[in-house]
Backbone and ligand atoms as CSV (ligand in chain L), in Angstrom:
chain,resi,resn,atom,element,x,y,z
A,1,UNK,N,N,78.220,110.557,73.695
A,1,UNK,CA,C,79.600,111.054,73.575
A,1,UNK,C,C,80.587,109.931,73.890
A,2,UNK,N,N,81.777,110.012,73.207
A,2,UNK,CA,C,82.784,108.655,73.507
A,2,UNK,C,C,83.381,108.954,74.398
A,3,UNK,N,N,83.961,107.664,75.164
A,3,UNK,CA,C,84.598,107.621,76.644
A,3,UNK,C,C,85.741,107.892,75.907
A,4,UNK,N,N,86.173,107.504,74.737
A,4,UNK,CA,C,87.894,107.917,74.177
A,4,UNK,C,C,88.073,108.645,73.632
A,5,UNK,N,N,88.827,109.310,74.510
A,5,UNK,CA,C,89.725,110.577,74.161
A,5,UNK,C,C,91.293,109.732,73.999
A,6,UNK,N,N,91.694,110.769,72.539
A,6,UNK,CA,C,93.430,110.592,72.391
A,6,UNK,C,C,93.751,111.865,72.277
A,7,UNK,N,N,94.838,111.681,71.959
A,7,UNK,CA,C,96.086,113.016,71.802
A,7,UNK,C,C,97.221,112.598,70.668
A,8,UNK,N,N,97.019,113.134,69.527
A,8,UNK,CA,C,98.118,112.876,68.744
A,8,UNK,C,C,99.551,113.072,69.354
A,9,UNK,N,N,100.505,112.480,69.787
A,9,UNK,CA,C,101.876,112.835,70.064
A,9,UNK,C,C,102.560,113.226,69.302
A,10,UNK,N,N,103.031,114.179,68.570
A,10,UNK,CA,C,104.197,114.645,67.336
A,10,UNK,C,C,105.332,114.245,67.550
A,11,UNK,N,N,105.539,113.517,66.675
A,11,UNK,CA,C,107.001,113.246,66.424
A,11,UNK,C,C,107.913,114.186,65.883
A,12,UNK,N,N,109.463,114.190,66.617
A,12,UNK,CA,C,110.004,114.802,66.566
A,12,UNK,C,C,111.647,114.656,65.461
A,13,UNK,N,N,111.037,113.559,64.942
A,13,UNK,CA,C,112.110,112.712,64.244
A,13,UNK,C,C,113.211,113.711,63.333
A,14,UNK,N,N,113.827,112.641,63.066
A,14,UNK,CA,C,115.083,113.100,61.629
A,14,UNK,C,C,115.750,111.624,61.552
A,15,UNK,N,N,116.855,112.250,60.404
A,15,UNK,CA,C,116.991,110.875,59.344
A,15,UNK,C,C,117.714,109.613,60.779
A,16,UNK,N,N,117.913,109.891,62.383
A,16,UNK,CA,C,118.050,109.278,62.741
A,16,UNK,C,C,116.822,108.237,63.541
A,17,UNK,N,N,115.933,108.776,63.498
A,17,UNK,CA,C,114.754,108.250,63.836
A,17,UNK,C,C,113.982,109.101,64.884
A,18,UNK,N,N,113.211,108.520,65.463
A,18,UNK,CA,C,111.936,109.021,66.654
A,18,UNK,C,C,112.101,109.529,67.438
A,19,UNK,N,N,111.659,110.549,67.610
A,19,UNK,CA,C,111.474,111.369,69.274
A,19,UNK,C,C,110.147,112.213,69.631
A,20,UNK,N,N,109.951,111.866,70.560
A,20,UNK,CA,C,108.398,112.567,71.187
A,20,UNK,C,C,108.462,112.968,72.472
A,21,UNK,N,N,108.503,114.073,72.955
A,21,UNK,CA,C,108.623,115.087,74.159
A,21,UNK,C,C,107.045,114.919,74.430
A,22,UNK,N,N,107.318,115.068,75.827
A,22,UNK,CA,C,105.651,115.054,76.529
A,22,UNK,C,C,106.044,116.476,77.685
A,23,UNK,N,N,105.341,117.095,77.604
A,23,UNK,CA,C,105.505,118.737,78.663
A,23,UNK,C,C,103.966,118.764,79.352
A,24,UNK,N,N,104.427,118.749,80.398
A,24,UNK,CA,C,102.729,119.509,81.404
A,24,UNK,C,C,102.615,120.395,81.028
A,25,UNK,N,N,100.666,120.866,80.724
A,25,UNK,CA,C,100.255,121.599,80.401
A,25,UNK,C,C,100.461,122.080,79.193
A,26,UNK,N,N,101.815,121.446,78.259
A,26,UNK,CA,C,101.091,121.994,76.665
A,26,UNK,C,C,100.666,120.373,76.517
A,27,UNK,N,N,101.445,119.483,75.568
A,27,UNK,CA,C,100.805,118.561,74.958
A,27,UNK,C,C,99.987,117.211,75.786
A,28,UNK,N,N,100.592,117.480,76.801
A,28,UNK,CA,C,100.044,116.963,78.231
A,28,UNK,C,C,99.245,117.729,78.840
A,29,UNK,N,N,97.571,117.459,78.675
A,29,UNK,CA,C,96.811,118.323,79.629
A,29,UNK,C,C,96.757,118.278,81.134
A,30,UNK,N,N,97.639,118.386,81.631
A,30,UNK,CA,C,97.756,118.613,82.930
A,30,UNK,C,C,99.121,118.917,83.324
A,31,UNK,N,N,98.981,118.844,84.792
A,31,UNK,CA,C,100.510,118.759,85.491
A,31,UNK,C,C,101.146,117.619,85.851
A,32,UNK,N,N,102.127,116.899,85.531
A,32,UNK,CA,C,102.630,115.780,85.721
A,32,UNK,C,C,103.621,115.722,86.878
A,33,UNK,N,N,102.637,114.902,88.065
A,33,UNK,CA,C,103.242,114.717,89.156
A,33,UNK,C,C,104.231,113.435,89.390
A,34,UNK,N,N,103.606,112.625,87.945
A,34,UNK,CA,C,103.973,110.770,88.340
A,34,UNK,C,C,104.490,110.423,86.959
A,35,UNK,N,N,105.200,109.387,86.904
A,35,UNK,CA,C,105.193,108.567,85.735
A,35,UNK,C,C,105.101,107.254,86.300
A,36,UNK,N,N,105.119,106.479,85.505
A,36,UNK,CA,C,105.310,104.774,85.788
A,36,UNK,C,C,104.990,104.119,84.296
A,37,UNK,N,N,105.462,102.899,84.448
A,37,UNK,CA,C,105.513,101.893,83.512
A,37,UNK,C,C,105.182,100.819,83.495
A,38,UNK,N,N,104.365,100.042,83.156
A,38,UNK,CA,C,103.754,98.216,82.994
A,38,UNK,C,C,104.738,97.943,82.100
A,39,UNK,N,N,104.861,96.755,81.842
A,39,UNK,CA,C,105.985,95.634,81.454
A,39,UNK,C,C,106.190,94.679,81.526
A,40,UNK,N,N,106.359,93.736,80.580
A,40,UNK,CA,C,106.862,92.117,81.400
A,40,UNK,C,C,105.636,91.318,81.698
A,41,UNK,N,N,104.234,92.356,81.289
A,41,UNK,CA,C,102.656,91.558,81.392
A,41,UNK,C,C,102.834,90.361,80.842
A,42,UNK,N,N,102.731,89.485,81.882
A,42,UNK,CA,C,102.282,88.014,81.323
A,42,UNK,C,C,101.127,87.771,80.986
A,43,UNK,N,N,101.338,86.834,79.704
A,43,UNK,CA,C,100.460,86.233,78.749
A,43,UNK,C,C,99.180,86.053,79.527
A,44,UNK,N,N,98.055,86.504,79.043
A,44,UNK,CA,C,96.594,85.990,79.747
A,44,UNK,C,C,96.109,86.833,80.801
A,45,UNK,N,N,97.664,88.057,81.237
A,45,UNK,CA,C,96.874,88.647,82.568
A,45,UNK,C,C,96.051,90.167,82.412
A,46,UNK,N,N,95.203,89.983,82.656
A,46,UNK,CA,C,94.414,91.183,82.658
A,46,UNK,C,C,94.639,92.767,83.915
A,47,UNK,N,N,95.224,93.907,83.752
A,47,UNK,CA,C,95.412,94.620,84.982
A,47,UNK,C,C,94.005,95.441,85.430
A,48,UNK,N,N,94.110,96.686,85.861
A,48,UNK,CA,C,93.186,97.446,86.065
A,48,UNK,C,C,91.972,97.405,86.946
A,49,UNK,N,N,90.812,97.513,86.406
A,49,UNK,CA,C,89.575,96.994,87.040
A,49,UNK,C,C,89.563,97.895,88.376
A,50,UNK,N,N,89.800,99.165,88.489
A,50,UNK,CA,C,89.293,100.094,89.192
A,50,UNK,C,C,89.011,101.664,88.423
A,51,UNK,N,N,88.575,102.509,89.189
A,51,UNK,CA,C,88.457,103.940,88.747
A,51,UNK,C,C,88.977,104.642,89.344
A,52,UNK,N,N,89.102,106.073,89.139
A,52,UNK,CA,C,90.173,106.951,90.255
A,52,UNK,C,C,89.027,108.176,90.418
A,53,UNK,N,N,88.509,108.971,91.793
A,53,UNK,CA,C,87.631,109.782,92.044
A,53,UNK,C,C,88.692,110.916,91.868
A,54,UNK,N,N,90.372,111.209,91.612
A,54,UNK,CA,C,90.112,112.531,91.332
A,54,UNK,C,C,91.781,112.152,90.761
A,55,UNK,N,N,91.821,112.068,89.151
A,55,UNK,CA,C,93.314,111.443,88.795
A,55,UNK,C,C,93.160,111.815,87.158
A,56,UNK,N,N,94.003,112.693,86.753
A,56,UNK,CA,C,94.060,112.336,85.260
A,56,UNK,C,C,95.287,111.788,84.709
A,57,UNK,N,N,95.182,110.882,83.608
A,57,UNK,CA,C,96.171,110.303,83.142
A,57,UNK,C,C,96.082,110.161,81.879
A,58,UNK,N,N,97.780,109.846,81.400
A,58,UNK,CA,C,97.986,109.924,80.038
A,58,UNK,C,C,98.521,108.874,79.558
A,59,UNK,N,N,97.736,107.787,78.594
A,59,UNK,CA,C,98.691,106.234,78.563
A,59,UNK,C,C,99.145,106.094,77.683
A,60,UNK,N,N,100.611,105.503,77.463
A,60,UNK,CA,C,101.242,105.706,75.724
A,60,UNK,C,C,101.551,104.295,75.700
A,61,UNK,N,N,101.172,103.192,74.560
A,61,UNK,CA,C,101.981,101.977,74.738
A,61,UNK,C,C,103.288,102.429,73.895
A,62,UNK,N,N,104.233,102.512,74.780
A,62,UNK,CA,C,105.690,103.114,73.953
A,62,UNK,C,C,106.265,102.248,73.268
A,63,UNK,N,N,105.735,100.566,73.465
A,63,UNK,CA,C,106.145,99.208,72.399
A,63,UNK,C,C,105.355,98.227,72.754
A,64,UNK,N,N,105.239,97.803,71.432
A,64,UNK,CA,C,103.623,96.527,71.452
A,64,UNK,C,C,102.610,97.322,72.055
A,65,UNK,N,N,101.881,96.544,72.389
A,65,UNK,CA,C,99.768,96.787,72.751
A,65,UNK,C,C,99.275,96.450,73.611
A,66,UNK,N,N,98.341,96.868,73.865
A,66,UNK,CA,C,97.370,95.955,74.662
A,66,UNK,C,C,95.845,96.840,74.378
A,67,UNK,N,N,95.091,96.770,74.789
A,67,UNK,CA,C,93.725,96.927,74.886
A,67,UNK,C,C,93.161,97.865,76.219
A,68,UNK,N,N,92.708,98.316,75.860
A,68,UNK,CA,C,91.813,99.136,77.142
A,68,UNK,C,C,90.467,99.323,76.950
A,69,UNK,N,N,89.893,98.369,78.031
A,69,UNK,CA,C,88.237,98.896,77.890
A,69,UNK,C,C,87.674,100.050,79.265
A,70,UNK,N,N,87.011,100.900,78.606
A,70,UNK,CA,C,86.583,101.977,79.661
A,70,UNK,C,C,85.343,102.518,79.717
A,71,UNK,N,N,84.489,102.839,81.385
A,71,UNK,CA,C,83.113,102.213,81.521
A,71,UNK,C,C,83.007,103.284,82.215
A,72,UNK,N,N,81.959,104.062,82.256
A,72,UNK,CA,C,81.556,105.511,82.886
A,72,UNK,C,C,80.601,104.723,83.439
A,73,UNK,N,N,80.023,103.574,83.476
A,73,UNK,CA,C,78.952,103.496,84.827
A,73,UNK,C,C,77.054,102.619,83.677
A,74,UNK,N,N,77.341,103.843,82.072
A,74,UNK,CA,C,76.467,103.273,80.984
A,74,UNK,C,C,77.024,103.039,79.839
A,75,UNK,N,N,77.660,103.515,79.563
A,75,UNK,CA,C,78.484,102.533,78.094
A,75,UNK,C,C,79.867,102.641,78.698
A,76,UNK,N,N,80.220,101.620,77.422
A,76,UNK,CA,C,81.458,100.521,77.367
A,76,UNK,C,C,81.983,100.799,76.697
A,77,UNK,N,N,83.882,101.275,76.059
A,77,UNK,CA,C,84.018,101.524,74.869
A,77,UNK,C,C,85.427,100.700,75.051
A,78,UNK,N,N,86.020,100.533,73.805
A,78,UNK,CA,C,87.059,99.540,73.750
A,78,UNK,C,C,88.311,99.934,72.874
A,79,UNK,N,N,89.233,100.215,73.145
A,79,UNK,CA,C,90.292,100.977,72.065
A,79,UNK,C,C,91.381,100.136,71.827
A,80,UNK,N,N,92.428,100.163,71.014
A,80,UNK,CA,C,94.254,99.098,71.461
A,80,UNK,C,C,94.889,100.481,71.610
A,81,UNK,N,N,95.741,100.435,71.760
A,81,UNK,CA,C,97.007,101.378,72.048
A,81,UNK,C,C,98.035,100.285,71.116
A,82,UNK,N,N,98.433,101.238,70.214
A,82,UNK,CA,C,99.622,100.341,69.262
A,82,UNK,C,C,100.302,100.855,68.808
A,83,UNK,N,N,100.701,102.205,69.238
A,83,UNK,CA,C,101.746,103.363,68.559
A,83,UNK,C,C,101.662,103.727,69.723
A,84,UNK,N,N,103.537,104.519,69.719
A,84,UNK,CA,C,103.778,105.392,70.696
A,84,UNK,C,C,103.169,106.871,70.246
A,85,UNK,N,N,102.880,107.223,69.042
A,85,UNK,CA,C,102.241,108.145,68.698
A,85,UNK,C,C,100.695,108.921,69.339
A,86,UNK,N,N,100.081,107.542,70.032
A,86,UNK,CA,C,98.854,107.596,70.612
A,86,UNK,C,C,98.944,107.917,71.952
A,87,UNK,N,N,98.437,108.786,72.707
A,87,UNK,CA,C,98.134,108.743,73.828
A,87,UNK,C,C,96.515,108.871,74.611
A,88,UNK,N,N,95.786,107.585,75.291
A,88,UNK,CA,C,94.911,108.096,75.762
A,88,UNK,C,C,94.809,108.123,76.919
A,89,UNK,N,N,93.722,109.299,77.053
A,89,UNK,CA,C,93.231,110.340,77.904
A,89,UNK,C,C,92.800,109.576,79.177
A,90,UNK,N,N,92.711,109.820,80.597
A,90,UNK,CA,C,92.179,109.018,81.164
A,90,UNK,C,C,91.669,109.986,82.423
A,91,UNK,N,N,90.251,110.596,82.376
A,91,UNK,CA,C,90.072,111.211,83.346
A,91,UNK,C,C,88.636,111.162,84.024
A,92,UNK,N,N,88.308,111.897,84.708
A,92,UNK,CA,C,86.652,111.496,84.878
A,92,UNK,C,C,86.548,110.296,85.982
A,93,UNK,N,N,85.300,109.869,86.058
A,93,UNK,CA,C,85.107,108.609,86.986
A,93,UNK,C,C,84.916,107.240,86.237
A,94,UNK,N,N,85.972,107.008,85.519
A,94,UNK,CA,C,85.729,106.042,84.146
A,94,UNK,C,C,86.930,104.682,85.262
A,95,UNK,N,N,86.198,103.840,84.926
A,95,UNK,CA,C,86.538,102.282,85.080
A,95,UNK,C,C,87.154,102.161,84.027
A,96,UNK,N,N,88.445,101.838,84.497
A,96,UNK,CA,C,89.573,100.987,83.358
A,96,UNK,C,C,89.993,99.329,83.447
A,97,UNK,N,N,90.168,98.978,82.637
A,97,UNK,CA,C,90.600,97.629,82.621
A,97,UNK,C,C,91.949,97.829,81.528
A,98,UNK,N,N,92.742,97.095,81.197
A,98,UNK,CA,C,93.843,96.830,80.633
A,98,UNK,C,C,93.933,95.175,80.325
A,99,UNK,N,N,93.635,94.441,78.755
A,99,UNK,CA,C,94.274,93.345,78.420
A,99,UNK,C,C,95.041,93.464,77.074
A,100,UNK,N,N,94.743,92.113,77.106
A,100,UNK,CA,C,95.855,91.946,75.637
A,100,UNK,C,C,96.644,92.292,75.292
A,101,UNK,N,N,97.501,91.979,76.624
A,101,UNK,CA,C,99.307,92.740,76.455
A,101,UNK,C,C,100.344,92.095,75.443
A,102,UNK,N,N,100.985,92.562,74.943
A,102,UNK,CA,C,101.464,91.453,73.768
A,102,UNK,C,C,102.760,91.707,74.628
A,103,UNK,N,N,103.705,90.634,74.355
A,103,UNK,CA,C,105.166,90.162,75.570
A,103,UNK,C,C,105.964,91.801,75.381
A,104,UNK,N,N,105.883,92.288,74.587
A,104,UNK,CA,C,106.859,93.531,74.335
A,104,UNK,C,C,106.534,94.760,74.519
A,105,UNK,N,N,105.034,94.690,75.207
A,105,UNK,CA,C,104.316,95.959,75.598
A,105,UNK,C,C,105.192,96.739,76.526
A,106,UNK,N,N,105.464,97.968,76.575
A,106,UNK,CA,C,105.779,99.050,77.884
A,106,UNK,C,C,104.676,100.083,77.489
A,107,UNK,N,N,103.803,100.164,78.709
A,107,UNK,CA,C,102.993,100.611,78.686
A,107,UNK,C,C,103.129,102.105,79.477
A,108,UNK,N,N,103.606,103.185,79.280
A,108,UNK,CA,C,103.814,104.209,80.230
A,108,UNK,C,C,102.754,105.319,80.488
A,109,UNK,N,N,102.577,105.363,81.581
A,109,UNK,CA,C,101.368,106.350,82.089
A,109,UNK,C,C,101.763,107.644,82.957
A,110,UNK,N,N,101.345,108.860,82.680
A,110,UNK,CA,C,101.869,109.993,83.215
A,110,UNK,C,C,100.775,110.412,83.915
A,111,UNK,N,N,100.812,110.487,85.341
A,111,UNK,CA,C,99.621,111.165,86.089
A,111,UNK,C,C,99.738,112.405,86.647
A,112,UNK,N,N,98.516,112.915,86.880
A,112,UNK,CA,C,98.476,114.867,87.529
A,112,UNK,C,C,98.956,114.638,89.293
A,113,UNK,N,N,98.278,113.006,89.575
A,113,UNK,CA,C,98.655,113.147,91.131
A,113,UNK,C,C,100.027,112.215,91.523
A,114,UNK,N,N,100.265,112.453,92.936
A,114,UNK,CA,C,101.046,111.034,93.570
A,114,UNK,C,C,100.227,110.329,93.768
A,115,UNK,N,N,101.245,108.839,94.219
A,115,UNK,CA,C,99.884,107.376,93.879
A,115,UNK,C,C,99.486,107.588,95.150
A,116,UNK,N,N,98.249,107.272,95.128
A,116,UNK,CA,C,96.972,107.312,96.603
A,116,UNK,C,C,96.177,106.389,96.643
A,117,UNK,N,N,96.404,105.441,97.271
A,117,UNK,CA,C,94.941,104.342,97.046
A,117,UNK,C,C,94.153,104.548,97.531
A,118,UNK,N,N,94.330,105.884,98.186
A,118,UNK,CA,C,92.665,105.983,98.812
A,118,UNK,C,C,91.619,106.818,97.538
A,119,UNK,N,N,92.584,106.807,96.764
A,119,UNK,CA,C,91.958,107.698,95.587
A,119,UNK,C,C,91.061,106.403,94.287
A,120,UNK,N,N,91.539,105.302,94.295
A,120,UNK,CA,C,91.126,103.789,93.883
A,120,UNK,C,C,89.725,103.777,94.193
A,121,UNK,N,N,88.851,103.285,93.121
A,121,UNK,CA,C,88.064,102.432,93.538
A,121,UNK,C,C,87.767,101.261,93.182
A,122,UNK,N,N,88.192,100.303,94.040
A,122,UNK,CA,C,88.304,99.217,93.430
A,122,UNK,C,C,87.365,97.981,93.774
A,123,UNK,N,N,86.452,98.455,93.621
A,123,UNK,CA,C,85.719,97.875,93.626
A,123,UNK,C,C,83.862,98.070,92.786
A,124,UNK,N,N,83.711,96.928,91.299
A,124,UNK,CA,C,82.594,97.376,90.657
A,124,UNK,C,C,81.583,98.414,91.094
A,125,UNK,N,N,81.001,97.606,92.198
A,125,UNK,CA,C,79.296,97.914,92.609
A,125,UNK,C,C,79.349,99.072,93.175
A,126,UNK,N,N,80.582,99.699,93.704
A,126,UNK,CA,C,80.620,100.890,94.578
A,126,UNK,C,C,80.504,102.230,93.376
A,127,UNK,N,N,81.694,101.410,92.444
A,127,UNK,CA,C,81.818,102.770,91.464
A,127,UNK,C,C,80.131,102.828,90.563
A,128,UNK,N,N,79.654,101.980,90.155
A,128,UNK,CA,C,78.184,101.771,89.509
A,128,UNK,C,C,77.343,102.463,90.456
A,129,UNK,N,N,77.589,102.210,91.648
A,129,UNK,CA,C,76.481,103.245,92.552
A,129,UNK,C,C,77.024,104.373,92.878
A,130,UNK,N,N,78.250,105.321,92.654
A,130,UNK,CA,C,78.745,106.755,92.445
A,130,UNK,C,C,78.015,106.948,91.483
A,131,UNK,N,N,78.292,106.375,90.104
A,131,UNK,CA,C,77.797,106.999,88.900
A,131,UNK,C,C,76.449,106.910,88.034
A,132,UNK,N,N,76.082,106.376,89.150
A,132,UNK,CA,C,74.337,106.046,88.769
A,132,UNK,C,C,73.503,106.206,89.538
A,133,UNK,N,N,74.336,106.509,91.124
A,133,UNK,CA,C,73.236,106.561,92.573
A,133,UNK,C,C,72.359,107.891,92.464
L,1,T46,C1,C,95.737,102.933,86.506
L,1,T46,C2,C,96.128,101.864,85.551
L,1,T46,C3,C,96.066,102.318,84.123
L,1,T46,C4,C,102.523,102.148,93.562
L,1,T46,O1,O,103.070,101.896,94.663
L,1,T46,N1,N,102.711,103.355,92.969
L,1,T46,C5,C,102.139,103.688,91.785
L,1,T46,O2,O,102.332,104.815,91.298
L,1,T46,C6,C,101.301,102.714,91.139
L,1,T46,C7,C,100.618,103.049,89.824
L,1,T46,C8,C,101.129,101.504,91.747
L,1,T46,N2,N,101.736,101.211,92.927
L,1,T46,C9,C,101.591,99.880,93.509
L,1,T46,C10,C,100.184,99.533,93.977
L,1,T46,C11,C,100.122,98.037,93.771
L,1,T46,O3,O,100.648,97.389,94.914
L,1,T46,O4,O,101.908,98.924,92.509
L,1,T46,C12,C,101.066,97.795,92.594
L,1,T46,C13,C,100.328,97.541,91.287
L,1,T46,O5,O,99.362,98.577,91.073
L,1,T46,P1,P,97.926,98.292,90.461
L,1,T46,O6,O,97.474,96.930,90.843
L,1,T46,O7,O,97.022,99.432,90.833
L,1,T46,O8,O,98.254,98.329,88.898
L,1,T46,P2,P,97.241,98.325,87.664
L,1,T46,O9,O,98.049,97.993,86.476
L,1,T46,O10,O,96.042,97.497,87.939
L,1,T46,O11,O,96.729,99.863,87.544
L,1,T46,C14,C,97.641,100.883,87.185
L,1,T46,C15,C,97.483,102.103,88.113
L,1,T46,O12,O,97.576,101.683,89.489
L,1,T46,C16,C,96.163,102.810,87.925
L,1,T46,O13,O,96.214,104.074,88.541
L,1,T46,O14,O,94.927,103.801,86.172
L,1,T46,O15,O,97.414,101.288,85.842
């Protein structure tokens, strides 16, 4: 089964252009406690590289791209985000990484919780031995 899940976003347009509403619990599967935004990623830097034990999230690149690779512990899967139209899914005990930000990326993410780092795991070998111990 694939680690990627999306969500078509509907556009809401007319002859003036784009609009896309995001609502908890309809087109957003969950309750949206958080938002936030990446931006301004400099060239070459890679983010991410942890998992979350109890977090769902929703990632839209709202301009330019980047890449997301995501790792349940036995496979690897690899997607871009290049429309604001796209949103993926981010839930489960899945390892994220984030590259290949292009200079104009805003990357916005809507989460079910407030931020908790005790909720992080950031670190490989720990999450590989949750999901394989
Ligand atoms: C995720 C990926 C996709 C806060 O204080 N509040 C927040 O809501 C967030 C998200 C972060 N922070 C602080 C924690 C760090 O000191 O901002 C700093 C950067 O966060 P972090 O290094 O975790 O950023 P990324 O880009 O590696 O990961 C982020 C999210 O943290 C994470 O939940 O799934 O984006």
């Amino acid at each position: 089964m694939s680690l990627i899940k999306t969500i078509s976003l509907k556009p809401l347009g007319d002859e003036r252009g784009s609009l896309i509403a995001l609502e908890g619990n309809k087109n957003v599967p969950f309750n949206i406690k958080r938002v936030y935004y990446i931006f301004n990623t400099q060239q070459g830097v890679a983010r991410g590289f942890h998992a979350h034990r109890n977090l769902k999230q929703l990632a839209v690149c709202v301009t330019g791209s980047c890449r997301f690779i995501l790792d349940n512990g036995k496979q690897r899967e690899t997607i871009r985000l290049d429309n604001a139209t796209k949103g993926l899914l981010l839930e489960d005990l899945i390892w994220r990484e984030m590259h290949d930000f292009t200079p104009d990326c805003v990357l916005m993410i809507l989460a079910s919780e407030y931020y908790d780092e005790t909720d992080y795991i950031r670190d490989y070998a720990t999450f590989y031995e949750l999901v394989n111990g």
